[in-house]
C-alpha positions in Angstrom: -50.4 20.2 -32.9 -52.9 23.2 -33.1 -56.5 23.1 -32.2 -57.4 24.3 -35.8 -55.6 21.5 -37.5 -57.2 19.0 -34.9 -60.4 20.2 -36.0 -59.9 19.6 -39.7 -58.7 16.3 -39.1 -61.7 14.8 -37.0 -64.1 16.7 -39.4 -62.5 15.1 -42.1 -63.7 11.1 -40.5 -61.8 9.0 -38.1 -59.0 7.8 -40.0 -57.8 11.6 -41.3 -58.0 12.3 -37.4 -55.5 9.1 -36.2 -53.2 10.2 -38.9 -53.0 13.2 -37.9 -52.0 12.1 -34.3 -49.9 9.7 -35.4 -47.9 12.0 -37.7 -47.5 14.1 -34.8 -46.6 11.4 -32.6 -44.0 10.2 -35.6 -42.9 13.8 -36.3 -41.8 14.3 -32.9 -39.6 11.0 -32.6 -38.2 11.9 -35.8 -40.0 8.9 -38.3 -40.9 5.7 -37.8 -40.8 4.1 -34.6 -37.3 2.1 -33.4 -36.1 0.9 -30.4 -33.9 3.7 -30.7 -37.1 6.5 -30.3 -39.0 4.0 -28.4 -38.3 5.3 -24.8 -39.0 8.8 -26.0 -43.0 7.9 -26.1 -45.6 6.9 -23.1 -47.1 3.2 -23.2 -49.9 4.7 -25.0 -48.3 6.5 -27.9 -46.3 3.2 -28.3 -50.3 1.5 -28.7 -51.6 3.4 -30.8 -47.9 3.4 -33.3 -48.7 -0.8 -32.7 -52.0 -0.2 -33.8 -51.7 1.3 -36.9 -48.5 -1.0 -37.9 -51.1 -3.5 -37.1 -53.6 -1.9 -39.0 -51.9 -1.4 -42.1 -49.9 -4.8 -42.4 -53.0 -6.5 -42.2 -55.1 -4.4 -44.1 -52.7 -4.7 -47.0 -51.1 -8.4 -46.8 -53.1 -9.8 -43.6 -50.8 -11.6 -40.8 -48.3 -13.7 -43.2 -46.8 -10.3 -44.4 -47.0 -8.8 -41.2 -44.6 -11.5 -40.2 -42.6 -11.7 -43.6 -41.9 -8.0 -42.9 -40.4 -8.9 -39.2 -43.4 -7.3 -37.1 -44.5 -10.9 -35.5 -42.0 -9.9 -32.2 -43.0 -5.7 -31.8 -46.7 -7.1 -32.2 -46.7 -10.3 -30.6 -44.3 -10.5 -27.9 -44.9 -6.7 -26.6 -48.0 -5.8 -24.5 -49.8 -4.3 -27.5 -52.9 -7.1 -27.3 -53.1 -6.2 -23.5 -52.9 -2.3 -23.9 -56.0 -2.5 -26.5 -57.5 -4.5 -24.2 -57.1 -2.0 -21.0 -58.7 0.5 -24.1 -61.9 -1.4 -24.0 -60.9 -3.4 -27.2 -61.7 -6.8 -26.1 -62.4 -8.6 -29.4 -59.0 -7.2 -31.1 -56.8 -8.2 -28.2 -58.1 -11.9 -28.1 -57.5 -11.3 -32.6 -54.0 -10.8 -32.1 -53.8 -13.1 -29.2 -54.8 -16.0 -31.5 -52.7 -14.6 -34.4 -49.6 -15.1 -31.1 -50.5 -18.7 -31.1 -50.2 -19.1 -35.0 -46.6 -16.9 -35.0 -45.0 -19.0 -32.3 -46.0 -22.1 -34.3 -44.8 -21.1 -37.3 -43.1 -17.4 -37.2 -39.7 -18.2 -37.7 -40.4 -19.9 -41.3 -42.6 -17.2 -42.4 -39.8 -14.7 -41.5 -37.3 -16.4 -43.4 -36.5 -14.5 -47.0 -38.4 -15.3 -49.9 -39.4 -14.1 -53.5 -42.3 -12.5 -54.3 -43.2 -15.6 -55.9 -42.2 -17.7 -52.5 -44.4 -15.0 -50.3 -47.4 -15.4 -52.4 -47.1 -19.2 -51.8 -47.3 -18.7 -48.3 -51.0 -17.7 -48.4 -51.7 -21.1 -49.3 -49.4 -22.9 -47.5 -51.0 -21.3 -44.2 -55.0 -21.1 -44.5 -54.8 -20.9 -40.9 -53.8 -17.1 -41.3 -57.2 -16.7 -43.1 -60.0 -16.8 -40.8 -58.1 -13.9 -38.9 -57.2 -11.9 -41.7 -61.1 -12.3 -42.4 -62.4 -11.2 -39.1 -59.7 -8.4 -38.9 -60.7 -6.7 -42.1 -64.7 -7.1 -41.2 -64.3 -5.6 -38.0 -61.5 -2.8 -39.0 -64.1 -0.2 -39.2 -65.4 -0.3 -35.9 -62.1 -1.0 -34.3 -60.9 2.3 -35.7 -63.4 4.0 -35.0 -62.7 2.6 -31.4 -59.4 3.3 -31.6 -60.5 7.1 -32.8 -62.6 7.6 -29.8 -60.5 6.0 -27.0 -57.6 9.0 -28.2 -60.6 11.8 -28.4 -61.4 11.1 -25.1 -57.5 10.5 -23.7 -56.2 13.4 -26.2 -53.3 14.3 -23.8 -51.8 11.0 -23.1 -51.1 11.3 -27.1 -50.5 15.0 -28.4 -50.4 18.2 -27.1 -52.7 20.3 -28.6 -51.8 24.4 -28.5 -54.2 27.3 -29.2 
């Protein structure tokens, strides 16, 4: 990635500047992140892909549709909640630590298929989800603008950033 478009990204805020690393990251796998690509990245790259599949499942459908769309094991059953933590990000890693609990309760129903209709049910059917979808959508700001800083500051574990 060059310097210049770096620049424009971080002036732009904190989540124009994680896109921009993450579409490099992406662009040089070749997409989206599969096991397949998955040993081409370092443990960090690997965070930061879990953070914003994290990020954006929550942020548009909280934990159930996480889950629904078959993310409970990559999130849940990888180190991504102890990597975040290792980044300083205490309160998010004991988030998705309690979200664990939830998923191996009751992850295997909430993958199963479903309509629309069926999904939407789910919300109600599991309030438990709630209080976590809650705290993770009041604390998103600051956690990405954690998230933002920890990559500023460890810029070449991500990207490598040409003149």
């Amino acid at each position: 990635m060059s310097d210049t478009t770096l620049r424009q990204a971080a002036q732009q805020g904190m989540d124009t500047f994680l896109a921009a690393i993450i579409d490099a990251i992406k662009n040089d796998i070749g997409g989206d992140l599969s096991a397949q690509n998955m040993q081409l990245l370092n443990s960090e790259q690997i965070t930061l892909l879990g953070w914003q599949l994290l990020h954006d499942e929550v942020m548009d459908g909280g934990f159930i549709q996480l889950i629904q769309n078959h993310l409970g094991p990559f999130i849940f059953h990888n180190p991504l909640a102890k990597a975040l933590r290792l980044w300083g990000m205490k309160d998010l890693s004991k988030l998705i630590y309690q979200a664990r609990e939830l998923y191996d309760l009751v992850g295997q129903e909430l993958e199963r298929e479903r309509s629309d209709e069926e999904f939407m049910a789910l919300f109600e059917q599991y309030p438990e989800f709630d209080d976590l979808d809650d705290s993770f959508v009041e604390n998103e700001e600051l956690w990405t603008a954690q998230i933002a800083t920890y990559v500023d500051e460890h810029l070449d574990h991500f990207i490598t950033v040409s003149g």
